[in-house]
C-alpha positions as CSV (number, residue, x, y, z in Angstrom):
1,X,64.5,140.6,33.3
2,X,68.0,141.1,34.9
3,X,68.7,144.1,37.2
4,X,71.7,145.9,37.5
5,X,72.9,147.7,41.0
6,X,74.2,151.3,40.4
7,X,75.0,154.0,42.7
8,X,71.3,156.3,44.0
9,X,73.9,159.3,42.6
10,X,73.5,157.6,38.4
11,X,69.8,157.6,39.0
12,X,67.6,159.6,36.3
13,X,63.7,159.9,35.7
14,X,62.7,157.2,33.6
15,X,64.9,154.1,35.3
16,X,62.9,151.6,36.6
17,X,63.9,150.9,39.9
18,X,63.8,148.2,42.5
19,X,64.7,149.4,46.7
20,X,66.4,146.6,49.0
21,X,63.7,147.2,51.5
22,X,60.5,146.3,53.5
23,X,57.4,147.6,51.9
24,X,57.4,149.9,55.1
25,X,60.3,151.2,55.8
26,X,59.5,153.7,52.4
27,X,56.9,156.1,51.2
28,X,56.6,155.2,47.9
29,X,53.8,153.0,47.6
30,X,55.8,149.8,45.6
31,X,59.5,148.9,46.5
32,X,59.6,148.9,42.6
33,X,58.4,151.1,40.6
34,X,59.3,154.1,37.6
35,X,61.0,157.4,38.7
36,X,58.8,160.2,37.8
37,X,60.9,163.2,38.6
38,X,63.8,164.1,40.7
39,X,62.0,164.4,44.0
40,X,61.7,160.8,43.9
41,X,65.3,160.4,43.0
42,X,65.9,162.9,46.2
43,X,64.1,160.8,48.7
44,X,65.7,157.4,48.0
45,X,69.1,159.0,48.4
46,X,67.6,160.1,52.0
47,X,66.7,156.5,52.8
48,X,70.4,156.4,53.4
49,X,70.7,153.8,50.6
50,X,74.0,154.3,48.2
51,X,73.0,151.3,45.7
52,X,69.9,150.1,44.1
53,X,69.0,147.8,41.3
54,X,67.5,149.1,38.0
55,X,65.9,147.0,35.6
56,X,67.0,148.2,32.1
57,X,64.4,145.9,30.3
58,X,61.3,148.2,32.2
59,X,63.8,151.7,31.9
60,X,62.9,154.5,29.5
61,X,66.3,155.7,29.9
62,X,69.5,154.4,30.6
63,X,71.5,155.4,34.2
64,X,73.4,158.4,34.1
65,X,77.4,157.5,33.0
66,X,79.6,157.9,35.3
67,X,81.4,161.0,34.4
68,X,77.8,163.1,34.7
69,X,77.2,162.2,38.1
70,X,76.4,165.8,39.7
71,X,76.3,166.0,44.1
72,X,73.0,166.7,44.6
73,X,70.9,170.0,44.6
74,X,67.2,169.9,46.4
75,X,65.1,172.5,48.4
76,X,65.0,170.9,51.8
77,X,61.4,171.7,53.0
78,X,59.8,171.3,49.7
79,X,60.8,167.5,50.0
80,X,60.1,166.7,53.4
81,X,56.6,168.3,52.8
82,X,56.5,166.0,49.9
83,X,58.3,163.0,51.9
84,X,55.0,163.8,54.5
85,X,52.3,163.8,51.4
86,X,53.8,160.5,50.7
87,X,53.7,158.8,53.8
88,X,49.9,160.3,54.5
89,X,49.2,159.0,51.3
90,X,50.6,155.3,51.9
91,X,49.2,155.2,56.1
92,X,46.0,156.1,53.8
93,X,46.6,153.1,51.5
94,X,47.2,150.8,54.3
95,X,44.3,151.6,56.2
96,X,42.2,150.9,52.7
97,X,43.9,147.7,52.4
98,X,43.2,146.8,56.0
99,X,39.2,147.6,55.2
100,X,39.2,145.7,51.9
101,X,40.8,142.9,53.8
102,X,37.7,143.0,55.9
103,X,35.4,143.5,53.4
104,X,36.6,140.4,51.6
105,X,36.5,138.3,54.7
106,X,33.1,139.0,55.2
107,X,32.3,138.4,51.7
108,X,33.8,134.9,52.3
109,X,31.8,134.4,55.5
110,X,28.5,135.0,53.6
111,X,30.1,132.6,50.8
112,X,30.6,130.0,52.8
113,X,27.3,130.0,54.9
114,X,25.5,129.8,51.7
115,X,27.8,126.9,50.7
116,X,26.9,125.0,53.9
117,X,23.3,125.6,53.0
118,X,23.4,124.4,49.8
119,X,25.5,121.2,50.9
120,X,22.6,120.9,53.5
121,X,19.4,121.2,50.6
122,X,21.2,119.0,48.3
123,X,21.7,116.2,51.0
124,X,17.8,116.3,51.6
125,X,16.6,116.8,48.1
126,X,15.8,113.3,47.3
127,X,14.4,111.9,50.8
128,X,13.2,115.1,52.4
129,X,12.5,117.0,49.0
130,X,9.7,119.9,50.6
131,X,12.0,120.7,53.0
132,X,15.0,121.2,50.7
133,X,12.7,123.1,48.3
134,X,11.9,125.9,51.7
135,X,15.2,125.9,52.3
136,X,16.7,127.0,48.9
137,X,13.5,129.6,48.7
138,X,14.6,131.0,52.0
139,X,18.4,131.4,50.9
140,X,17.4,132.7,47.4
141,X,15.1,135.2,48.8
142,X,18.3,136.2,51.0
143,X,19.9,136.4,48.2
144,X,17.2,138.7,46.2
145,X,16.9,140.7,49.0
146,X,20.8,141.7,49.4
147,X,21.5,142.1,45.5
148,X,18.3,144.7,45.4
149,X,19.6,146.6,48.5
150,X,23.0,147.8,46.8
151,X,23.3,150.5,44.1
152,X,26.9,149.5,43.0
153,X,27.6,145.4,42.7
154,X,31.1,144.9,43.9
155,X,32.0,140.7,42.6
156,X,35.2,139.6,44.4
157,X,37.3,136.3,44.1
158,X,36.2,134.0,46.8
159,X,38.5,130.7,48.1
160,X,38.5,127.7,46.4
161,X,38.4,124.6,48.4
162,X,39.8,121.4,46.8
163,X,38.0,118.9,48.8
164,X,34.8,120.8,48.3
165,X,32.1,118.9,46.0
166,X,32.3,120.4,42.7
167,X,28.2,120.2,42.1
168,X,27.7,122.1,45.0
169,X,29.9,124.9,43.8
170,X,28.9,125.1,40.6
171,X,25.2,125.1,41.6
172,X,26.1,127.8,44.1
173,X,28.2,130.0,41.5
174,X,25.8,129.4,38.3
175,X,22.8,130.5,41.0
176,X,24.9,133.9,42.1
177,X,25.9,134.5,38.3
178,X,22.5,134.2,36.8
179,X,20.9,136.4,39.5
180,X,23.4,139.1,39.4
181,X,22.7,138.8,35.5
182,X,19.2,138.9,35.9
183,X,19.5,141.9,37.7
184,X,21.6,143.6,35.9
185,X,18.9,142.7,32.9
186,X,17.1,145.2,35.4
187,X,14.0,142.0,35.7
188,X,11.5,142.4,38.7
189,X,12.6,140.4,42.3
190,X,10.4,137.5,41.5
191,X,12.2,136.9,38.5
192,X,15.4,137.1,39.9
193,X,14.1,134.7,42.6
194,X,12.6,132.1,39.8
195,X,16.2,132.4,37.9
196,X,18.1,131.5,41.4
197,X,15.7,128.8,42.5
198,X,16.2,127.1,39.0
199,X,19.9,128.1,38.5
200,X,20.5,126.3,42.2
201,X,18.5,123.1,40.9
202,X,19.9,122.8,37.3
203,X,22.2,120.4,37.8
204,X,20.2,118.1,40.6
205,X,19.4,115.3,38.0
206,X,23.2,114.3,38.2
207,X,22.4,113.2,42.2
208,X,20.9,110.1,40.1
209,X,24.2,109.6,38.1
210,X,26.5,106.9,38.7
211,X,29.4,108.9,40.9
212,X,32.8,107.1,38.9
213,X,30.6,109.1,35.9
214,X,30.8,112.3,37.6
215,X,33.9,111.4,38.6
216,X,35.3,110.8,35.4
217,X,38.2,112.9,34.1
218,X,38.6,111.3,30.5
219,X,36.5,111.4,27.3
220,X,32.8,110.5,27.7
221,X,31.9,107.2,25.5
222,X,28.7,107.4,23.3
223,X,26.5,105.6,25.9
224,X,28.0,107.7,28.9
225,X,27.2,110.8,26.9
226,X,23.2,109.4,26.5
227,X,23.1,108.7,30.5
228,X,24.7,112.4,31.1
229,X,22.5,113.9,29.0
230,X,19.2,112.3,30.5
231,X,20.1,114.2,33.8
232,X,17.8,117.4,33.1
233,X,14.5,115.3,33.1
234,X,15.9,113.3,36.2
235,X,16.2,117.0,37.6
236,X,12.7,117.6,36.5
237,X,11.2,114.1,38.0
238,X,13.0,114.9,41.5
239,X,11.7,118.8,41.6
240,X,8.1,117.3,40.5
241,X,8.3,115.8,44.1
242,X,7.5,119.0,45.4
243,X,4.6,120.8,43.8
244,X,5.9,124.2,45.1
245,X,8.9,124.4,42.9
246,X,7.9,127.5,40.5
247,X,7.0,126.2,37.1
248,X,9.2,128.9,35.3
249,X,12.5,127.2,37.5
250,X,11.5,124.1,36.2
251,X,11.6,125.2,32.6
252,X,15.6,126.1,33.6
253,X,16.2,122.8,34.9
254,X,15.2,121.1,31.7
255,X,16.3,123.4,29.2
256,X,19.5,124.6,30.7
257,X,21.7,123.0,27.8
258,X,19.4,124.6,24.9
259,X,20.4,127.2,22.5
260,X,19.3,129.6,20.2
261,X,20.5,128.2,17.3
262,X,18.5,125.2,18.0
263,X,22.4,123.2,18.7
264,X,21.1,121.7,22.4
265,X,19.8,117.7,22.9
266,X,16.6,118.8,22.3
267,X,16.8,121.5,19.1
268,X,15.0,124.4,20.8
269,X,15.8,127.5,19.2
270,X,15.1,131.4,19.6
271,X,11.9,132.3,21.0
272,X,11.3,128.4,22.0
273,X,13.2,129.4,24.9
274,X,12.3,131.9,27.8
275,X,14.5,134.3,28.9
276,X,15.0,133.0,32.5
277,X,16.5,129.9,30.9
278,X,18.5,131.9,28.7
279,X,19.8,133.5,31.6
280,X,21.3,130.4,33.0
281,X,21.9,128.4,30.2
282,X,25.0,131.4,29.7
283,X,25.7,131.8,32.9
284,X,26.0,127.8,33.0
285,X,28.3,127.3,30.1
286,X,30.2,130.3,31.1
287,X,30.9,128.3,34.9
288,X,31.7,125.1,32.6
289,X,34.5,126.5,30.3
290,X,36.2,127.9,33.5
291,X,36.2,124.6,35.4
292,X,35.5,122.1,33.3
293,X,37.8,123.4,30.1
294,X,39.9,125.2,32.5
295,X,40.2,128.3,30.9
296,X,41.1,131.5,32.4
297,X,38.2,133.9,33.1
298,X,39.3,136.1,30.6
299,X,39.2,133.4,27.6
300,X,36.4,132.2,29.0
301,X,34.3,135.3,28.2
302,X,36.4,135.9,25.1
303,X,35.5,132.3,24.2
304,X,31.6,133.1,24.4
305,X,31.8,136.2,22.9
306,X,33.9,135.5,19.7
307,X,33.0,131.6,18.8
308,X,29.6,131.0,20.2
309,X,27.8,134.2,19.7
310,X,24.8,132.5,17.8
311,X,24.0,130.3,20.8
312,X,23.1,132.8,23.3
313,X,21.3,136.0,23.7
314,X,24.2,139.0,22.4
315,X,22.2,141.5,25.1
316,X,22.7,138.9,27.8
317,X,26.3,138.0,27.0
318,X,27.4,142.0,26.6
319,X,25.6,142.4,30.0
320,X,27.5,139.6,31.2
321,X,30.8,141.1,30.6
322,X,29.6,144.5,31.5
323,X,29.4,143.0,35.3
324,X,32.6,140.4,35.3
325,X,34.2,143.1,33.8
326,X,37.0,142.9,30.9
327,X,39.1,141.3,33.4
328,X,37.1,139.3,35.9
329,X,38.0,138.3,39.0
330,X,40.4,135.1,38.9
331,X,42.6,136.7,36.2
332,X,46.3,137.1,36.2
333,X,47.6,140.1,35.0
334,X,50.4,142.4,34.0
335,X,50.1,146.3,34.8
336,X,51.7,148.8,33.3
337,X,54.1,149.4,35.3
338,X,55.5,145.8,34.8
339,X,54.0,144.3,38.3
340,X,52.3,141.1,37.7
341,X,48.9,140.3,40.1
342,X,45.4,138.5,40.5
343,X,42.0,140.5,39.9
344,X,40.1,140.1,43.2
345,X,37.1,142.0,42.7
346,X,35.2,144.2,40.0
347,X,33.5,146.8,40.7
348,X,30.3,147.5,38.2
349,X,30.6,151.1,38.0
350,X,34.7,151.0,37.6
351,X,35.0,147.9,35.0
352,X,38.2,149.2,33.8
353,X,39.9,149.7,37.8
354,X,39.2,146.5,39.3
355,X,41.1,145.5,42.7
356,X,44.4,143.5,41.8
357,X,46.3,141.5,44.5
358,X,50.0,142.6,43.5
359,X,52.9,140.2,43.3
360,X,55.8,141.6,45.9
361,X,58.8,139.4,47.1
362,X,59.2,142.1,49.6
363,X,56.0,141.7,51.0
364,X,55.1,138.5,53.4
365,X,51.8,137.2,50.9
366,X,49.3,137.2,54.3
367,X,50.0,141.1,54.0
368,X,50.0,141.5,50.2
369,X,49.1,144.8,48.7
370,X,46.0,144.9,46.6
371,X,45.6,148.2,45.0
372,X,43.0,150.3,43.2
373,X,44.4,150.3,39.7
374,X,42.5,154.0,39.7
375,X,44.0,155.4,42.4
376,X,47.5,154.1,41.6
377,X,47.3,155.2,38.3
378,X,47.7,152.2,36.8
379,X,46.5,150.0,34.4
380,X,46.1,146.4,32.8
381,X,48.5,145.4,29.8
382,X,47.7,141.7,29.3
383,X,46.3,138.8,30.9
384,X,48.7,135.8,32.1
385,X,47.8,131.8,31.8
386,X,48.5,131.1,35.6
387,X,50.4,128.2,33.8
388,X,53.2,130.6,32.7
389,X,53.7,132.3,36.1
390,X,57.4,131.5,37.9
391,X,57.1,129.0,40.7
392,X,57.5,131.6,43.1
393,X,55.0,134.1,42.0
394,X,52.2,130.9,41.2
395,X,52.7,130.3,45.2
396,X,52.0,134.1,46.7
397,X,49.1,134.7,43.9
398,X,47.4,131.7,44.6
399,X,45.5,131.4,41.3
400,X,42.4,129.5,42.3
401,X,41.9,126.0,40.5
402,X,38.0,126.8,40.8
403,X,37.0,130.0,40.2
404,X,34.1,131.3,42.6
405,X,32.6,134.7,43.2
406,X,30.1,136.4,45.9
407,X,28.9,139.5,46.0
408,X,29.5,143.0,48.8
409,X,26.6,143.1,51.0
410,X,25.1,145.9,52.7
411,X,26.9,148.6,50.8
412,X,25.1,151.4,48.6
């Protein structure tokens, strides 16, 4: 989309336009954005600016020609009340940013405590297996505890971390996943508890893999896709160790590849499975397609939701997107207005107005703005692969390779 510099005087409502200047030395909250009216149009000619670029592609209506360009006519007070409103409105914005910013960097503190616990439990799991065992109860129970404290569930985008091991994130995100689900399936705390302990221990039979297995980026042969498949009961023979494992988590760890339509390794079907397990066996295959498959959160869900529907519980799955939301964290997306950003965080009682981290060359990308697609009146025209995105704009959104989530705290 090319831009075109024309004089502030050929400006009419309807042009897109784009301002040759810092995010703060304006009040309009974007440095590009659609003129509404002629106020607008009013106060960019009093940032002393005499050109500015249009972009005719995003424009309802073409700049006015030349030979209509009238000096212009504006009640003084009227706009520098409305130039005040403006900047109140934007010192507002900034000081939301400033709290989200906080908000998320305490969301990522929690994150990665519970990471370093989880590295911890599954470093002891085979030699010291009671005390790994206390020590996942004690961080699950945390966990219970927090997600039963908070009336509205707010998921945000957490870092990635390339060198991180990818069992211990998945085991983390499939256990935060399957509890938020669980709750949201409105289930008492101890079964959110058993659904967390298990979801956290589903995948511990792959510790008695081979690691160039795990490892292994290519096509599984036939005999490679045997051993992989063995590693539920080696899950179950480790957890066995420790006769306080709850027997309902156990049936998670085993089960966790079933399906309903009786597709899994071991043909359970429908009621053969409980509904913990079903739980996680979602949650699981929903973590998989995102990091495994690498799809986009977005496809991910669609994926589930329009080519697997027999295989999992349609209440669970619907629930499921009800709390990622249409657009889940992770996803790249176009607004309406034509600005391109990254969902960072859903909230459950605003699915459709998620927080967006928004794309601006203007802006340094340690201060990028992420808005409230509500209050900016805005809202989401398409998802983006990250694949497509120019060079430049992959590099300020950051699209995470791994896609993790955590949940607000402390917050009704």
């Amino acid at each position: 989309m090319t831009g075109i510099k024309i004089s502030v005087d050929r400006l009419q409502v309807g042009n897109y336009v784009s301002l040759p200047l810092g995010w703060r030395e304006h009040p309009f909250l974007f440095s590009s954005f659609k003129l509404k009216n002629e106020q607008e149009i009013e106060l960019i000619r009093r940032l002393g600016l005499k050109l500015v670029t249009i972009i005719p592609d995003k424009s309802d209506t073409p700049p006015k020609p030349l030979d209509q360009v009238l000096p212009p006519v504006a009640d003084s007070q009227t706009l520098a009340a409305r130039q005040q409103e403006m900047q109140q409105e934007k010192a507002s914005r900034i000081e939301q940013l400033q709290r989200y910013r906080r908000d998320l960097q305490q969301c990522e503190k929690h994150f990665q405590q519970s990471l370093a616990q989880v590295r911890s439990l599954m470093g002891k799991i085979q030699s010291r297996p009671l005390n790994a065992i206390g020590e996942a109860r004690e961080l699950i129970n945390a966990m219970t505890e927090q997600l039963l404290s908070v009336d509205q569930m707010v998921l945000h985008l957490v870092s990635d971390s390339e060198d991180g091991n990818s069992l211990q994130f998945h085991s983390l995100n499939v256990s935060v996943l399957s509890m938020l689900l669980a709750r949201e399936c409105k289930l008492p705390a101890e079964a959110i508890r058993q659904v967390g302990m298990g979801a956290l221990f589903h995948d511990v039979g792959k510790l008695k893999l081979p690691s160039q297995l795990l490892r292994k980026r290519g096509p599984l042969t036939k005999p490679e896709q045997n051993l992989m498949a063995q590693h539920p009961r080696y899950g179950l023979d480790l957890l066995n160790l420790a006769r306080e494992f709850p027997p309902e988590a156990k049936n998670i760890v085993l089960h966790h590849h079933e399906y309903l339509d009786g597709s899994g390794p071991l043909g359970l079907k429908g009621g053969q499975l409980d509904q913990l397990t079903q739980i996680v066996s979602l949650i699981n295959e929903y973590d998989n397609l995102c990091h495994l498959q690498a799809k986009v959160p977005y496809s991910a869900l669609s994926n589930l939701y329009k080519q697997r529907k027999g295989q999992f519980n349609g209440d669970y799955l619907g629930m499921l997107i009800r709390l990622m939301g249409i657009y889940p964290p992770g996803s790249v997306v176009q607004l309406s207005n034509g600005q391109v950003g990254l969902v960072m965080s859903v909230n459950s009682a605003r699915l459709l107005y998620p927080a967006v981290l928004v794309y601006d060359p203007r802006i340094p990308r340690q201060e990028a703005a992420i808005i409230d697609l509500e209050q900016a009146e805005l809202t989401i025209a398409k998802v983006i692969h990250p694949k497509r995105l120019p060079p430049a704009v992959f590099e300020y959104l950051n699209p995470r390779t791994r896609i993790s989530y955590y949940f607000e705290h402390g917050k009704p």
